[in-house]
C-alpha positions as a printed Julia matrix, in Angstrom:
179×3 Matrix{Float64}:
 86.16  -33.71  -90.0
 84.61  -30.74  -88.6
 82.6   -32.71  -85.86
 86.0   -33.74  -85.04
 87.48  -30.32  -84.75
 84.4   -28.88  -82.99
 85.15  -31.6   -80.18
 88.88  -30.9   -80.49
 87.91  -27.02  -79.22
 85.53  -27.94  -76.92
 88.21  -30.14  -74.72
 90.88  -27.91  -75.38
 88.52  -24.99  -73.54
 87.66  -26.92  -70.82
 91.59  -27.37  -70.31
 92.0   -23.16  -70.11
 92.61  -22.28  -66.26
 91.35  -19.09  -66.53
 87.79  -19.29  -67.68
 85.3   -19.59  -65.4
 84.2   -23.64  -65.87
 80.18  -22.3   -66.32
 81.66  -20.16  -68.76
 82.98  -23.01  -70.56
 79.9   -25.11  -70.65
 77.9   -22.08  -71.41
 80.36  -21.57  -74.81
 80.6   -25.56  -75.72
 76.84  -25.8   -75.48
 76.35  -23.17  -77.94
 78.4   -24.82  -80.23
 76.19  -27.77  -81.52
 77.16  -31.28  -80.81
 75.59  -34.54  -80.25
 74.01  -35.64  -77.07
 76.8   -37.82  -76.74
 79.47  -34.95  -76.76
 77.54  -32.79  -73.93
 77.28  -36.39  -71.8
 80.86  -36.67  -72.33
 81.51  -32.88  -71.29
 79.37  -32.91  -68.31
 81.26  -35.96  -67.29
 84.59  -34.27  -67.47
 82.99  -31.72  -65.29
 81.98  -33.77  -62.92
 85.04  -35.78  -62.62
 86.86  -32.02  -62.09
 83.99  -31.13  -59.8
 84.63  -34.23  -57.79
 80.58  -34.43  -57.74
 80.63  -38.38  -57.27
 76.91  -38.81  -57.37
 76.68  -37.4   -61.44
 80.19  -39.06  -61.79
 78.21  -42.63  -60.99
 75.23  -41.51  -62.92
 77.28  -40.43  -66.23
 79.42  -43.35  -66.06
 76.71  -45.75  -65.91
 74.94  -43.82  -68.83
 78.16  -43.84  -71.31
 78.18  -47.58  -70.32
 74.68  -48.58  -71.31
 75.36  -45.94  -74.71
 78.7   -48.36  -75.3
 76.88  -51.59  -74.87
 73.83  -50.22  -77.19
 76.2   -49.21  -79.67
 78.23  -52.65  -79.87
 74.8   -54.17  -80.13
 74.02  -52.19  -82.76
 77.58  -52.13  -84.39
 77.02  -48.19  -85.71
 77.36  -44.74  -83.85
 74.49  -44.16  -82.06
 72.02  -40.75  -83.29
 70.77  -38.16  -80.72
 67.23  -39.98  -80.8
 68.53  -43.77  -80.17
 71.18  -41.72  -77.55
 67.44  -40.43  -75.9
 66.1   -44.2   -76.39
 68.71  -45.7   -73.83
 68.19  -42.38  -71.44
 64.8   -42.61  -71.39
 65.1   -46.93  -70.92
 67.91  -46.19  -67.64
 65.38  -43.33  -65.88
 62.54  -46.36  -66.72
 64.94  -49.03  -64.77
 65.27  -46.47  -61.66
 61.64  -45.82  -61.77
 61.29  -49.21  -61.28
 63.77  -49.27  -58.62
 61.77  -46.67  -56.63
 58.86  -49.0   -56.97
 60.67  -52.03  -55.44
 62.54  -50.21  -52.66
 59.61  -48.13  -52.33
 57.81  -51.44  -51.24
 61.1   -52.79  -49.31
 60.88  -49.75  -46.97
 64.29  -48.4   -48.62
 63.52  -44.9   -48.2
 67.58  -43.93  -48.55
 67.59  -45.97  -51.68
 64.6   -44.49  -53.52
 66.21  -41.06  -52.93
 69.26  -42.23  -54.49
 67.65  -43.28  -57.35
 65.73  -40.41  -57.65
 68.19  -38.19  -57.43
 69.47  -40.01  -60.61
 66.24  -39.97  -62.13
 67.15  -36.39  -61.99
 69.77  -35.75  -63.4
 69.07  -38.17  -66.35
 66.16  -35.8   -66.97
 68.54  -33.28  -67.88
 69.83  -35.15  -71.43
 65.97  -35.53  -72.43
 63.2   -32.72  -73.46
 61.49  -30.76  -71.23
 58.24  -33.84  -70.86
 54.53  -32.99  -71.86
 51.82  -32.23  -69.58
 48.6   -34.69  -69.6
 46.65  -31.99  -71.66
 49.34  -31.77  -74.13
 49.59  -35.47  -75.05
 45.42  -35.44  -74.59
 45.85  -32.8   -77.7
 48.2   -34.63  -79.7
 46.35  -38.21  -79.21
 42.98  -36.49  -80.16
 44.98  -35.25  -83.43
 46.06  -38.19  -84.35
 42.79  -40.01  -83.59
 41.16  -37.71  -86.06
 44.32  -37.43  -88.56
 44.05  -41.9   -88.75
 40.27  -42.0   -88.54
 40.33  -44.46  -85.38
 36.67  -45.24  -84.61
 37.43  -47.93  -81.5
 39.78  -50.12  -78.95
 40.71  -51.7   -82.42
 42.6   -49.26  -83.79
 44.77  -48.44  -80.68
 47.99  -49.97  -82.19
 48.22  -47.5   -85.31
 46.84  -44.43  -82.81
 49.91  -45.7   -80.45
 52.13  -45.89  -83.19
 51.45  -42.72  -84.47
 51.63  -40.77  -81.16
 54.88  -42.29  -80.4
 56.05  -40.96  -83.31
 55.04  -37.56  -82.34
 56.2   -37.37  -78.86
 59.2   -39.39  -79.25
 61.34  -38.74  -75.97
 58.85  -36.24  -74.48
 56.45  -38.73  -73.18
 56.17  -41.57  -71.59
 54.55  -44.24  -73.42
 52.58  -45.77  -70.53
 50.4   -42.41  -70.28
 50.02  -42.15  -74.16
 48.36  -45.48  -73.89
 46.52  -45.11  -70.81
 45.29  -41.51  -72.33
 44.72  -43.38  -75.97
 42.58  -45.75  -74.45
 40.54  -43.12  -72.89
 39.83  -41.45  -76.07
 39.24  -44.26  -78.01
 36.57  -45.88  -75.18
């Protein structure tokens, strides 16, 4: 019920003329709500903004978040929410990579200019020393002695840096500790 209302103010202030529209996000965001609510917000910005590149982005996002959710049959959490973020900025890396090798320099700027603004719904990510720390933690937390025990190190880490790293340099960074 009070989710509800808290959403209720937060479109009825973006509807107010006169306030300034950063002034509105400013005063929604400090009002806490789910990922899903500031998607939604920034989307109705957008749309007012006429910014058509964020528009595309945003609608594409709230898509995948629909489909995830009728897969799932539930409301989605702020973590699963990050899941299908971080899966969409892994498709357009990907992209980059193929049009990268097509010679499609206008199309891997496009994508990474959705990459970007993708980024913006996730944490700030770690730097290579900070997932070396947490690895080396957890290496010494589990008692991993060897290559063996990389799936419970992996596991563990994931765990730990769940949305603020990507799990292709926790491995390759595991690996390296546990050589």
């Amino acid at each position: 019920m009070i989710k509800e209302g808290i959403k209720e103010f937060a479109l009825l202030l973006l509807t107010f003329q006169f306030i300034d529209l950063n002034l509105k996000i400013k005063l929604i965001r400090n009002i806490r709500m789910s990922l899903y609510d500031d998607i939604i917000i920034d989307f109705k910005k957008s749309l007012k903004e006429q910014d058509k590149q964020k528009l595309s982005v945003l609608r594409g996002l709230k898509s995948a978040i629909k489909n995830k959710q009728v897969a799932l049959r539930q409301e989605l959490t702020d973590d699963q929410i990050m899941g299908v973020i971080s899966s969409e900025i892994k498709k357009g890396k990907e992209a980059i990579e193929k049009f990268g090798q097509g010679s499609r320099q206008e199309l891997v700027e496009k994508e990474e200019a959705e990459i970007k603004i993708l980024s913006e719904y996730l944490p700030p990510q770690l730097s290579t020393q900070d997932i070396k720390e947490i690895v080396t933690q957890v290496i010494e937390e589990i008692s991993a002695s060897g290559p063996k025990d990389l799936g419970s190190v992996m596991k563990s880490a994931m765990a730990r840096l769940a949305g603020r790293a990507d799990g292709r340099e926790v491995n390759r960074i595991a690996r390296e500790l546990l050589s």
